[in-house]
N, C-alpha and C positions, 0 to 999 in steps of 0.2 A: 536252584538259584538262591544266591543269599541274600539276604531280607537284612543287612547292615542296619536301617535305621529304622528300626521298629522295634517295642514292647522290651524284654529285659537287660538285652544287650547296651541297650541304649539308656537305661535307668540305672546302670554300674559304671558306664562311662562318663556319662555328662550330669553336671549338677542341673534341677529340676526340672530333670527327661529332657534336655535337651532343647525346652520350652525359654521364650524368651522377647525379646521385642529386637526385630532385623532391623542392624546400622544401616542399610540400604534402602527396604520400604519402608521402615518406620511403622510396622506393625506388628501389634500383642500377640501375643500367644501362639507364634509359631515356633515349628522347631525349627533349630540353628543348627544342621546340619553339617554345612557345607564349612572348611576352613579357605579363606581368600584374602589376596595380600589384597588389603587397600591402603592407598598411603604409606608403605614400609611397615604397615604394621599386619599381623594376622589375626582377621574378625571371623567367628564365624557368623556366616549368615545363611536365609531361609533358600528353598527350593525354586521358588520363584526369581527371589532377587539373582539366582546363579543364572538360570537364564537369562533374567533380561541384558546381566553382566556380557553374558557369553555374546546371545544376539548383537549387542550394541559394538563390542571388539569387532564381528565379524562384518558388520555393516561399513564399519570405520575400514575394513583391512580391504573393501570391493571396494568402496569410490575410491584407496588413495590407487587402487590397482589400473581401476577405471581412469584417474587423472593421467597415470602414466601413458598408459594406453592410446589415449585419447592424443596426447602431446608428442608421439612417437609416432603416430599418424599424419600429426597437423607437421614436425619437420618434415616426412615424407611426402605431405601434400606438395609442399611449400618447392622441397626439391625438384620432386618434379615438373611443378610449375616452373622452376628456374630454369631448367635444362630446356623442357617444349617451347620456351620461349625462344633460349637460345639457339634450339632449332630451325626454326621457324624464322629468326633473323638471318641466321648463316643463309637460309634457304630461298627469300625472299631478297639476300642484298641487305648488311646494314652498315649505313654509313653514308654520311654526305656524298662521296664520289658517287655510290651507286645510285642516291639518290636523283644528282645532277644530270646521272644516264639514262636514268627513268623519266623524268622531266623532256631531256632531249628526245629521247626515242618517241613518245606521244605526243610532243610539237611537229616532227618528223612525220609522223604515220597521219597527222589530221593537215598536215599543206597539202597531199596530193590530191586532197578533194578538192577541187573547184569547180565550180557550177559552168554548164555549158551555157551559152544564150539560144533559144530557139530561133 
């Protein structure tokens, strides 16, 4: 396995070992290992600051995935809420006329009760 950022290889490549204060934590004396564009430009910075670089990309690339998700859902809901509705009308009668029938028909079915007198 190669050992890239350790002891001589690294003291022929980078001026003072590769030691330095990271654009990203803002801390001494580590090494600046890593090259990353920030801002259009290429800094290097520490072993940590690439992580947290990397985590934070990948945090941002799950919730805009999750928003999608989440919205590709809610039209789905939403559709199918339109449709059961519109079933559910077709199904039950919608529309003044059928309502006027409905009306009739249970005026209709409540006259032929009337009370006997004992």
């Amino acid at each position: 396995m190669s050992k890239n950022h350790r002891g001589r290889p690294l003291r022929r490549e980078v001026p003072k070992s590769g030691r330095g204060t990271c654009p990203v934590s803002k801390r001494s004396g580590v090494k600046l290992l890593y090259e990353y564009e920030i801002g259009g430009q290429k800094v290097h910075i520490s072993k940590t600051a690439r992580a947290t670089l990397e985590n934070q990309r990948k945090r941002e690339e799950r919730k805009v995935k999750k928003t999608k998700l989440n919205s590709a859902a809610e039209k789905a809901n939403s559709t199918e809420k339109a449709e059961s509705t519109a079933d559910f009308s077709k199904a039950n009668g919608n529309g003044k006329e059928k309502q006027g029938e409905r009306e009739a028909a249970s005026v209709v079915q409540k006259a032929p009760q009337k009370e006997t007198a004992p």
